[in-house]
C-alpha positions in Angstrom: 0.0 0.0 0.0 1.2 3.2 -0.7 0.5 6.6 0.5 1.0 10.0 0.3 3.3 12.1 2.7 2.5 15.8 3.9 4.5 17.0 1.3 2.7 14.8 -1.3 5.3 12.1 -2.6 4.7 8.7 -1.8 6.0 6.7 0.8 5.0 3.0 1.8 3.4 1.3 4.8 7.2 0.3 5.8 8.4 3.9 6.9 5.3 4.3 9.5 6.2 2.8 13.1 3.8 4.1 15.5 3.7 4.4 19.3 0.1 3.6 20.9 -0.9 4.9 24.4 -4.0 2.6 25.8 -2.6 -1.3 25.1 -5.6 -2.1 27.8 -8.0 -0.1 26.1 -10.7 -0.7 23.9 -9.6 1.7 21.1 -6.1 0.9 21.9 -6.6 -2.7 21.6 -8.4 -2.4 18.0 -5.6 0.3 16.8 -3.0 -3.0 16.9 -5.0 -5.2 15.1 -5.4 -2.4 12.5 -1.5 -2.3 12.4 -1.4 -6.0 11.9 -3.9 -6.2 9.0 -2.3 -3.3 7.5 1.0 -4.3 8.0 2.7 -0.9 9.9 5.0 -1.5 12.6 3.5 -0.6 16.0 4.6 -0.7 20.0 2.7 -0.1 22.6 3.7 2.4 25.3 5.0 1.5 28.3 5.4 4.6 30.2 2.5 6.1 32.4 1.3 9.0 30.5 2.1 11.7 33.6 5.6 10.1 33.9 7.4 12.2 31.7 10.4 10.3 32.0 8.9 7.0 31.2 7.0 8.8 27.8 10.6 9.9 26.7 12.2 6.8 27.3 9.6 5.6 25.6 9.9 7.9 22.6 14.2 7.1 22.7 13.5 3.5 22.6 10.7 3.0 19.9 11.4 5.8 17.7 7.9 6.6 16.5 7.1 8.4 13.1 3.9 9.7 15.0 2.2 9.2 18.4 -1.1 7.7 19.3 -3.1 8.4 22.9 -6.0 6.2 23.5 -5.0 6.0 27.0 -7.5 7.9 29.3 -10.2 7.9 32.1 -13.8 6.8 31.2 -14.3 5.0 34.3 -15.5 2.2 35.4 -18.6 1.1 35.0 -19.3 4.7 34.2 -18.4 7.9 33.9 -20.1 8.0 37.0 -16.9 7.1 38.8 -14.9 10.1 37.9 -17.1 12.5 40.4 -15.8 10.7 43.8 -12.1 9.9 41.6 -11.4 13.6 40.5 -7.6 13.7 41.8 -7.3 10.4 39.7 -9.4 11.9 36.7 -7.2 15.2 36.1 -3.9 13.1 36.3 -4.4 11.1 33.6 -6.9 13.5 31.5 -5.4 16.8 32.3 -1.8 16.4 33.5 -1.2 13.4 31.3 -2.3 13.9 28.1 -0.8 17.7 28.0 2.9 16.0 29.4 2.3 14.0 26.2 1.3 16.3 23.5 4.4 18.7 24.9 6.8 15.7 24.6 5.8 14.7 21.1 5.8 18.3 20.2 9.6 18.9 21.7 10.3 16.0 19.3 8.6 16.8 16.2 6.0 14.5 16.1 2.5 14.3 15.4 0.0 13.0 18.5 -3.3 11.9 17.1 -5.5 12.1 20.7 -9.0 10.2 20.6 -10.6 12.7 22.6 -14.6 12.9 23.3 -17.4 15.2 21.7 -19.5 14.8 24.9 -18.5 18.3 25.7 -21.9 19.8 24.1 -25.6 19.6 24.6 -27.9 20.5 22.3 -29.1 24.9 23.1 -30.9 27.1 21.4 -28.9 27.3 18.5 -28.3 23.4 18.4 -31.6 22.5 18.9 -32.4 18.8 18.9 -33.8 17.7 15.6 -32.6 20.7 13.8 -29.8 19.5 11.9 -27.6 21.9 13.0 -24.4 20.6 14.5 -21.8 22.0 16.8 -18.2 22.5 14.9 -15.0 21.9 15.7 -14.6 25.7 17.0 -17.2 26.1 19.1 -16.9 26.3 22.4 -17.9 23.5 24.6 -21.2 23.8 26.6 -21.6 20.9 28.6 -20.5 20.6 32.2 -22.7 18.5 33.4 -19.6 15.7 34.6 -16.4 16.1 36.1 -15.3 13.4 33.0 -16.6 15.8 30.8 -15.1 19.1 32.4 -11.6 17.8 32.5 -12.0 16.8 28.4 -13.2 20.3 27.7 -9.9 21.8 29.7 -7.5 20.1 28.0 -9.2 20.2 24.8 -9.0 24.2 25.0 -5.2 23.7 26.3 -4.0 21.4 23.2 -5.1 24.0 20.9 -2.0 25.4 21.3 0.0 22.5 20.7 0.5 22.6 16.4 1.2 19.1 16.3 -1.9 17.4 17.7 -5.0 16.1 15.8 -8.0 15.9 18.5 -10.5 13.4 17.4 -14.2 14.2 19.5 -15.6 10.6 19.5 -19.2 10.5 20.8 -20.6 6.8 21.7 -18.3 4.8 20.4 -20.0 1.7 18.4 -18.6 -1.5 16.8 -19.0 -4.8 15.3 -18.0 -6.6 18.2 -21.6 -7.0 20.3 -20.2 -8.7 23.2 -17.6 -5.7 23.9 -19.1 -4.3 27.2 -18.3 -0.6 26.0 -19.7 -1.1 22.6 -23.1 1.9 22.9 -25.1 -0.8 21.6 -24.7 -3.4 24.0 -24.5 -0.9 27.0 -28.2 0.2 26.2 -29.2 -2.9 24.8 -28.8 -4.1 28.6 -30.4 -1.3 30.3 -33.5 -1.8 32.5 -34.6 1.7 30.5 -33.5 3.9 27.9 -33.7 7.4 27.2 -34.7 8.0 23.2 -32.4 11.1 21.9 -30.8 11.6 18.2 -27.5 11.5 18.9 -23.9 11.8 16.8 -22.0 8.7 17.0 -18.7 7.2 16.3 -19.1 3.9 14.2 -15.0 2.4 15.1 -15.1 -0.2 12.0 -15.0 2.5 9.9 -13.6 5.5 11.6 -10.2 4.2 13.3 -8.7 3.2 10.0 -9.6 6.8 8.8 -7.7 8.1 12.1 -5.0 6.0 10.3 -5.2 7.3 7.3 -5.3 11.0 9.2 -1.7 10.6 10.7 -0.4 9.0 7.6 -1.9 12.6 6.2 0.1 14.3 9.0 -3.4 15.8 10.1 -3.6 17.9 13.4 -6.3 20.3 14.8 -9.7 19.7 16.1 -11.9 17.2 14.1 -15.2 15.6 15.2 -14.9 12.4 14.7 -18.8 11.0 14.5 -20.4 9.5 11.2 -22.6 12.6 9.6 -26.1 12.7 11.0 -27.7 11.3 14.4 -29.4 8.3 15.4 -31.9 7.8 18.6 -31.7 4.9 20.9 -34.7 3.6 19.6 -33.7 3.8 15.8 -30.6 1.6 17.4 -32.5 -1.0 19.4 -35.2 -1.3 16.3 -32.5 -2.4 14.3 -31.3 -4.8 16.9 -34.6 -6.2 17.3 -35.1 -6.6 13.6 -31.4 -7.9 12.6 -30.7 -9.8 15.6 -33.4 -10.7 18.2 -36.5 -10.9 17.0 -38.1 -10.9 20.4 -36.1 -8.3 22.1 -38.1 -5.6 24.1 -37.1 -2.3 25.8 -38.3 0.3 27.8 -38.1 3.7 27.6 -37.9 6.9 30.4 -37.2 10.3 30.7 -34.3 12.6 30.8 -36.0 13.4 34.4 -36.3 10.1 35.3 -32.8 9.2 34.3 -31.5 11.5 36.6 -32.7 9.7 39.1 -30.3 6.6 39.0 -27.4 8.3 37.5 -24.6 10.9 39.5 -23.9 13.0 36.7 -25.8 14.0 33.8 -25.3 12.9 30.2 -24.3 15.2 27.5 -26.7 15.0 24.1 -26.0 16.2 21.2 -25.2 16.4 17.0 -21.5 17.1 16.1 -21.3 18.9 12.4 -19.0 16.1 10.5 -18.1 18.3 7.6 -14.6 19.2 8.0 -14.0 15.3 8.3 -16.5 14.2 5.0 -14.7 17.1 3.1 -11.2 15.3 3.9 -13.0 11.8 3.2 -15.5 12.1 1.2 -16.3 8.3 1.6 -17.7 8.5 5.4 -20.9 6.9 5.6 -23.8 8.8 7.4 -24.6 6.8 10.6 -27.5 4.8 9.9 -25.7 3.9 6.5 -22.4 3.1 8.9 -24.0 1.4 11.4 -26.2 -1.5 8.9 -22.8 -2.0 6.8 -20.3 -2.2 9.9 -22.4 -3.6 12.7 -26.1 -4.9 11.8 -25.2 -6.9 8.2 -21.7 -8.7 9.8 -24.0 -9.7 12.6 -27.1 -10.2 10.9 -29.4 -13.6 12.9 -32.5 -12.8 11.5 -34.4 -12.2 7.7 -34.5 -8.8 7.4 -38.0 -7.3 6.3 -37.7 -5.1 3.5 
């Protein structure tokens, strides 16, 4: 497979050796087997990202043509976890990810950072079901969880770091139904749902594009979601009809929701332009989701 480099010539698969933060990680995890199938040398980090020692011997030893931070807190089962862990939250969101993206910049590399895009809810001029997304230079709204606050901060920080490409995932989906984090299977287990359009990231198809982006030597801000929204209800309807014919859900309110979670959730519909206009081949979501997800587990006859 060959490429092209920033500066337009060629170069092959051979001269990219990348360093991944988040070995333990869901994203991390799938970003080697990506390597593998496309044949680019890889390591995974060692170092703790707010070591800064262990990050540059890490950098000395591997010798990475760019940098890759999937590494991060979500918490566990929930973001939830992050409002009685905030000392914990800020030293690997905050303190660590900035003592990256300064390391790889004092060495001339490129950091792509998965970030989140759960830093909005939908306002007055993002009104649900208008169509009209945030972009990657407004300025986030949501505040509702410490996970979310400590995202926006450094977010707004790494904008002056030139050499880093921050990817807002929102919901992150994927093939794999059994994967605990997997949006699907989350509320596909949930006593009740909300129902709320939503943007989403479908992983099948976007992480090889994230690929593609630091092969591109791409930095800035992008939001990194399929174009369009989907509702939890559009995604358990599809469940029902491509894989369990009897499965049944219950929906609640946004009110009643609050009731049996900590921190509120953040709602809303990233604009996925600036990422369409660099490949024009992303699928919308609903497209995304019945090619990448639905089809390859498909357990049922589909009605047309």
């Amino acid at each position: 497979m060959v490429v092209a480099d920033a500066n337009g010539s060629p170069s092959s698969t051979s001269s990219f050796n990348f360093l991944i933060y988040g070995r333990t990680g869901w994203i991390g995890g799938l970003l080697g087997k990506l390597c593998e199938s496309q044949g680019i040398s890889y390591t995974y980090g060692s170092g703790r990202l707010q070591d800064r020692q262990s990050i540059v011997a890490d950098i000395e030893s591997v010798k990475p043509s760019h940098v890759f931070n999937a590494a991060g807190v979500t918490g566990r089962p929930n973001v939830d976890w992050c409002e009685s862990h905030k000392v914990e939250t800020i030293r690997t969101n905050v303190a660590g990810t900035l003592t990256l993206a300064d390391i790889c910049r004092e060495k001339g590399l490129v950091l792509i950072n998965y970030a989140t895009g759960c830093i909005f809810e939908y306002d007055s001029g993002h009104t649900l079901g208008s169509g009209i997304g945030f972009k990657e230079e407004d300025t986030p709204n949501f505040t509702g969880s410490f996970y979310s606050k400590t995202k926006a901060m450094v977010e707004e920080l790494l904008k002056n770091y030139e050499n880093v490409c921050t990817l807002r995932v929102r919901m992150p989906i994927s093939s794999d139904l059994t994967n605990p984090r997997n949006f699907i299977t989350k509320i596909a287990r949930y006593e009740k749902v909300v129902d709320i359009p939503n943007s989403m990231t479908i992983l099948d198809e976007l992480l090889p594009i994230s690929i593609e982006m630091a092969k591109r030597n791409l930095t800035g801000i992008y939001n990194f979601t399929n174009p369009g929204v989907v509702s939890h209800n559009e995604i358990l309807e599809m469940y029902r009809d491509y894989i369990d014919p009897s499965f049944t859900w219950k929906n609640f309110t946004l009110e009643e929701q609050a009731k049996v979670i900590v921190a509120p959730r953040s709602n809303n519909e990233l604009d996925a332009t600036k990422l369409k206009t660099e490949f024009p081949e992303l699928m919308s979501i609903k497209e995304s989701l019945i090619k990448y997800v639905f089809e390859p587990n498909k357990k049922t006859e589909v009605k047309a």
